[in-house]
N, C-alpha and C positions, 0 to 999 in steps of 0.2 A: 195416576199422575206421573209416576217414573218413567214409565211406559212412555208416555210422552216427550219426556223430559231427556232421556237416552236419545231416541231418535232424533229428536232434535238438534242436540250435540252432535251428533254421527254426521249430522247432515249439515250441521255448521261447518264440522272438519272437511268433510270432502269438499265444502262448494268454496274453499279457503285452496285448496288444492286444485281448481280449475273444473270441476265439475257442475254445469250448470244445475239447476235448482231440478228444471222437468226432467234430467237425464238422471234424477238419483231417487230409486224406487227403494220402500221398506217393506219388504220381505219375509224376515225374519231368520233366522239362521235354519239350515240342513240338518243339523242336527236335532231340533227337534221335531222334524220329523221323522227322523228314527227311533226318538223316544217314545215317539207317539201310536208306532208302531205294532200293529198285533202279530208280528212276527217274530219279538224280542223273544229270546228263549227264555221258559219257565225255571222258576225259579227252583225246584228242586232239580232241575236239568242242568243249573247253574251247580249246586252243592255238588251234586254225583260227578261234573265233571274237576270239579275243583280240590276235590276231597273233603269238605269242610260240614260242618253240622251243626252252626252254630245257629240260635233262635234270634235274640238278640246279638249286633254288634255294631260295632261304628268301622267306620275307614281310615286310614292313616295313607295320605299319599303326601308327601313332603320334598320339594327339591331344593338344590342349593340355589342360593342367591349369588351369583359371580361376583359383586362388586362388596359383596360383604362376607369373604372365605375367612377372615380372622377371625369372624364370631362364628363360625359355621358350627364347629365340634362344641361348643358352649352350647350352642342353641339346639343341637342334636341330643347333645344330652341332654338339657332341660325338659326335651319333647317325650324322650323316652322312659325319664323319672315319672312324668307324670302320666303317661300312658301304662306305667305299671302300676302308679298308684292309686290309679281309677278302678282296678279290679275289674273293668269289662272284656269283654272280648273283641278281638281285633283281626280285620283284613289289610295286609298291610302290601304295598304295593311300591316297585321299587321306585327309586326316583329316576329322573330322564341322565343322560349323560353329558349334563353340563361338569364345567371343573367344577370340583368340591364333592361330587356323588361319591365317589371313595371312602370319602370323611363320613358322610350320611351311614355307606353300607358297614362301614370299621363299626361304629353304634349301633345298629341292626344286631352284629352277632349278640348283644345281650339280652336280645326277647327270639333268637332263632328258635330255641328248643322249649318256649310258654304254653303249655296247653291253651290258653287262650286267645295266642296271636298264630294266624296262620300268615305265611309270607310270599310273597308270589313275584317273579322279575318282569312279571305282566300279565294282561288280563286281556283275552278280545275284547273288541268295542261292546259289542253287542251282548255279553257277558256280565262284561261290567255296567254297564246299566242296570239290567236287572239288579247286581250286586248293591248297586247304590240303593235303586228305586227301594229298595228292604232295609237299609241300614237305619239304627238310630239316629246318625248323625254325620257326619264326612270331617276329619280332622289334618289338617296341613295349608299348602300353597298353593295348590292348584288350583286352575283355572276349572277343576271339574267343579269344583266347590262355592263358585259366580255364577257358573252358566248352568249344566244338569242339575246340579243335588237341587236349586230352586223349584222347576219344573218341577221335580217327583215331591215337594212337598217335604224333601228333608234338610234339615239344619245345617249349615254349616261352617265349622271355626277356623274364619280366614287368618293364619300366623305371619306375623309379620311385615314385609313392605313388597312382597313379590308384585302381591294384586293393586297396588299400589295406585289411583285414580280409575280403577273400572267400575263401572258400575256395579252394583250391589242394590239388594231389598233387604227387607226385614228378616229374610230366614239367615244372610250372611253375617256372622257376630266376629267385628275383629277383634284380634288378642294380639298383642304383646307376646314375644317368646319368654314370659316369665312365670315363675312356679304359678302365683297366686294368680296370676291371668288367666294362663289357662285352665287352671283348675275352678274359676267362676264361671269361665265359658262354657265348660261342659255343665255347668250345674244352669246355665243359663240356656244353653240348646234344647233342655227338656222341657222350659219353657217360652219357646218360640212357637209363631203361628204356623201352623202345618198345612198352610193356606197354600195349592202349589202355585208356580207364579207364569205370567203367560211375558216375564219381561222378554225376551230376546225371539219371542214367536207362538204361534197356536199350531205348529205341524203342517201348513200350507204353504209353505215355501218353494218346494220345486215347484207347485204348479201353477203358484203366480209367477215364478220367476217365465215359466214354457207363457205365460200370454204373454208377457210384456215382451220379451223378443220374440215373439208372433209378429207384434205390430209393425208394419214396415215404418212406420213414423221414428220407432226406437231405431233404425237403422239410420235415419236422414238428419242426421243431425253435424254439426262441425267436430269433428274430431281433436282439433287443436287448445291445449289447454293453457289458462294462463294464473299464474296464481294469484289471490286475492287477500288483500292485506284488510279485511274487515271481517265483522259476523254479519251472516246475512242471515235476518229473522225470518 
């Protein structure tokens, strides 16, 4: 029913934007069809080149929120209290170069040298996936944490207002940047459905996208767009 209920939104927003109803095809995202992939590299391929040897772990990927940098260092530390007070082991990955990432990596130095967190200023794509598809659980603000971790069936504790109206299922659990929140999420990701999710695609994406512009009819169309002050069901 999500599944539906996304696309449909998607498609309210474009056809608001001037795009007519027959000119807007669902897909599914490129992305997973990478995940879907038997080319993704194996997972102890992944460890050897990474350095790391860990059996169980989760992820930590976290970036700053630009319109809310006064609570950043508040909320950086709060993340990294409780990332050490979970006693797990961690993949941590740096955050993008919006302002505030500074603030983010100034708090990093206090789990650089943890036998349990490994830290890394990036990951291939194709890498990271596998990293993910193995993790316990994926912990911060990314978008990888909506879109991938769902597919591969792993949990993830969306923090704070980043993801802010995107869609989400049942494996995405938000939290509050606060001790006892996050510290219920992770105790509540252990029990989430590990059902993986097919929301944003089933990995056939490139090749519906190559028929539809196959058809000469997708080329014959009016080009000129006009915007539309309604939802069109």
């Amino acid at each position: 029913h999500l599944h539906f209920v996304a696309n449909d939104t998607a498609k309210n927003r474009l056809s608001q934007l001037g795009e007519t109803i027959d000119s807007i095809h669902v897909i599914g995202s490129p992305d997973v069809d990478v995940m879907k992939s038997s080319n993704l590299p194996d997972f102890q391929e992944v460890k050897r080149y990474y350095d790391f040897d860990f059996f169980n772990y989760a992820i930590l990927l976290f970036h700053p929120v630009t319109t809310e940098l006064g609570a950043l260092r508040r909320h950086t530390r709060i993340l990294i209290d409780q990332v050490l007070a979970s006693r797990l082991n961690y993949i941590v990955i740096y955050p993008n170069n919006d302002h505030g990432t500074e603030i983010i990596l100034e708090e990093y130095t206090r789990i650089q040298n943890n036998p349990r967190i490994k830290i890394y200023p990036s990951m291939r794509f194709e890498y990271f996936l596998t990293t993910l598809k193995n993790a316990t659980f994926i912990l911060g603000n990314s978008s990888a944490g909506i879109r991938e971790a769902p597919h591969f069936g792993v949990p993830a504790i969306n923090l704070g207002t980043r993801q802010n109206n995107r869609v989400k299922c049942d494996l995405v659990l938000d939290a509050a940047i606060e001790k006892e929140a996050i510290a219920r999420a992770m105790i509540l990701s252990q029990e989430a459905p590990k059902q993986p999710s097919t929301l944003f695609g089933s990995g056939n994406s490139a090749e519906t996208f190559h028929e539809i512009v196959k058809a000469p009819s997708f080329w014959n169309r009016d080009k000129q767009k006009y915007f539309v002050d309604r939802i069109i069901k």
